[in-house]
N, C-alpha and C positions, 0 to 999 in steps of 0.2 A: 252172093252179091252182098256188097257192105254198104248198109241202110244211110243214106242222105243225112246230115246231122242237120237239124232243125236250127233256124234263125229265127230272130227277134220279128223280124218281118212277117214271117208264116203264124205267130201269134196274133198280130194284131187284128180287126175286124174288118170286111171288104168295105171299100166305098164304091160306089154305084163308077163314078167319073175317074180312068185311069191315071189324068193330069193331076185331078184333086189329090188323088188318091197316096199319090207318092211324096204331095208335101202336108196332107194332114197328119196331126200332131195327136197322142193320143197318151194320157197319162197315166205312166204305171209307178211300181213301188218296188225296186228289186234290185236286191247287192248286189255290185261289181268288185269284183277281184281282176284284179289286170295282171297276166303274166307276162305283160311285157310293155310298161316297165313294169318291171318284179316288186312286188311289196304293196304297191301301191291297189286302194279299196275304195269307195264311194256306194254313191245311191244312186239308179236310175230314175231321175222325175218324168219323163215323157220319152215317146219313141217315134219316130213315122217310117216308112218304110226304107226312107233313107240314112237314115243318121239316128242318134239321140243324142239327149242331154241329159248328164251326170254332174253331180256335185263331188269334188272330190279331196282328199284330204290336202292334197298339196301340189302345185301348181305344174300343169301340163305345157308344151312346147307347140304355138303352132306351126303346123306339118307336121309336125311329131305321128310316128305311127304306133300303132295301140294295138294289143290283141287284148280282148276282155271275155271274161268269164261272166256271163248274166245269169242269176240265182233267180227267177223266179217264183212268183207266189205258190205256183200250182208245184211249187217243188222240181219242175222240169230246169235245165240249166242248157242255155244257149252259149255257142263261144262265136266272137264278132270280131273280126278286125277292120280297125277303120282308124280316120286320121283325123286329129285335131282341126274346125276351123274357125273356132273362136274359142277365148280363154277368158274370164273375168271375177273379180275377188268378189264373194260373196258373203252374206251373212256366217252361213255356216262352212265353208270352205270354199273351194274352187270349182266355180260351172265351166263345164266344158261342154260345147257341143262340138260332138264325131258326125260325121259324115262315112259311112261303109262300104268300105273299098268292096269293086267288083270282082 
């Protein structure tokens, strides 16, 4: 049997309230590497069980679909696919927040 690969979700911490639960926001520190689109890398600022937001080097498409490589602090790496649904210029590059396809 070939083991479930681990998402961004399954790291974060339970909240008590199922509604709450899936739109509270909870703030981590962890590089993204995007294999698709290819090249492209950022930072994870926050995650919730649905989506996150990424700052990233250079600007995303919305609807655009994403498969991402999440790095980690505990060194473990998650991969997500999900879809652009907001795009805005920021201090240090481009915030995106994804939404995680089911």
């Amino acid at each position: 049997m070939v083991p479930q690969r681990r998402r961004i979700s399954d790291t974060l911490p339970k909240v008590e309230d199922d509604e709450v639960e899936s739109e509270t926001r909870f703030p981590i520190d962890a590089d993204v590497v995007f294999l698709q689109p290819a090249g492209l890398t950022g930072v994870a600022l926050e995650a919730s069980r649905t989506g996150m937001r990424v700052v990233v080097d250079s600007p995303l498409e919305l609807g655009q679909r994403c498969v991402a490589v999440v790095q980690l602090q505990t060194g473990e790496e998650t991969h997500e696919r999900a879809e652009v649904v907001a795009i805005e210029r920021g201090q240090n590059g481009w915030v995106a927040d994804l939404v995680f396809a089911q």
